[in-house]
C-alpha angles and dihedrals in degrees: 000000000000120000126246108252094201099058101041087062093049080051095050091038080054099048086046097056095043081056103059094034088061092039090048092041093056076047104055086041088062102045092050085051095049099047083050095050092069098037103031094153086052088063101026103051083063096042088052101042087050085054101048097046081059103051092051096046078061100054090045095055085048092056095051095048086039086059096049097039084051109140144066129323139132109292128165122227112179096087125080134301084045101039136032109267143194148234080288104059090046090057097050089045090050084044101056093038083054096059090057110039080051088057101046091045089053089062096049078058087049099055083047083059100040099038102039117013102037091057094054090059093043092106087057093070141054140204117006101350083057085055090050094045102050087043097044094116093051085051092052098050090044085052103047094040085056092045101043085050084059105042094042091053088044085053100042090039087056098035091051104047082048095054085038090064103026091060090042096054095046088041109238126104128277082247097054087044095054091044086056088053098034080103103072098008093063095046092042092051095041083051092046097047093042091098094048099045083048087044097045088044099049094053091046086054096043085232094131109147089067094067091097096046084050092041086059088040092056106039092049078054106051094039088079105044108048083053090062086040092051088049094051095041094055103034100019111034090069104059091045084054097056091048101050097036097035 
């Protein structure tokens, strides 16, 4: 049966473009880190204040729920940072920070898709997956706003109620109780946020072909530190909270 010559140069024109999008794209992630290499404190000093705006945007938004939620209701505290943990509780902390930090990296490769490879295999397409392709960026942001708005108020909905009881029960106020908890809260959101900001400050930028470079920056960054974070938060938190809250 003989082939159609037509579509198997579309095929070909495809396969070409997917090519050079994902060369260009290991390029493009080289030369970001690269750049970066000689100047870290110029990239990173963004990337932290965005983080940290957000993180505190967080624990804003928990202290004014905590103040309305404020009363009694079942809460458990046997677990840290209550209560002195174990090798166990660190790994379920670093698990479920994990999950989230993984989340949050995966739209930063996203962004890198929809803002810089999409558009170079726009002329491969037609009709409404052109339109998708050459928009992509406008799409992404659209997404991950969306996304980061509804992951910010489910956060802020479950930690406040949580800070609401538990400050009721031990009988001190949401904002005492946050203070206690500001030194390993405010390090583990700002790790957890690092790929977003990155991520916020690079499409505003249209600088989206450096979202993979940032994806591997920011993760490197925020490992380390939700391990410390995990540590603090089951064998030293405690012992902070005793002695703020008494």
């Amino acid at each position: 049966m003989p082939l159609n010559p037509g579509a198997k140069r579309v095929d070909l024109g495809l396969v070409d473009a997917s090519a050079y999008a994902f060369v260009q794209g290991i390029r493009s992630t080289r030369e970001a880190l690269t750049a970066w290499n000689r100047h870290p404190w110029r990239v990173l000093r963004w990337w932290l204040a965005g983080s940290l705006a957000a993180a505190l945007v967080l624990l804003a938004a928990v202290w004014v729920i905590g103040q309305l939620a404020y009363g009694p209701d079942w809460v458990s505290l046997d677990v840290p940072p209550f209560v002195t943990g174990g090798p166990d509780d660190v790994l379920g902390i670093l698990e479920h920070n994990l999950l989230v930090l993984a989340l949050h990296a995966m739209a930063c490769v996203a962004g890198f898709i929809a803002g810089s490879s999409l558009p170079m295999q726009a002329d491969g397409h037609r009709g409404v997956v052109r339109a998708i392709h050459e928009h992509g960026g406008r799409i992404a942001i659209a997404f991950v706003a969306g996304a980061t708005i509804f992951s910010l108020s489910a956060q802020a909905l479950v930690l406040g109620t949580s800070v609401a009881h538990v400050s009721y029960d031990i009988h001190t106020t949401p904002g005492l109780l946050l203070v206690a908890l500001l030194p390993h809260a405010i390090p583990e959101l700002m790790a957890l946020f690092l790929p977003l900001a990155a991520w916020i400050i690079a499409s505003r930028r249209g600088e989206w072909d450096q979202l993979l470079a940032a994806t591997v920056v920011t993760v490197a960054v925020a490992l380390p530190v939700l391990i410390v974070t995990a540590l603090w938060e089951v064998y030293m938190a405690p012992h902070v909270l005793r002695a703020v809250l008494g």
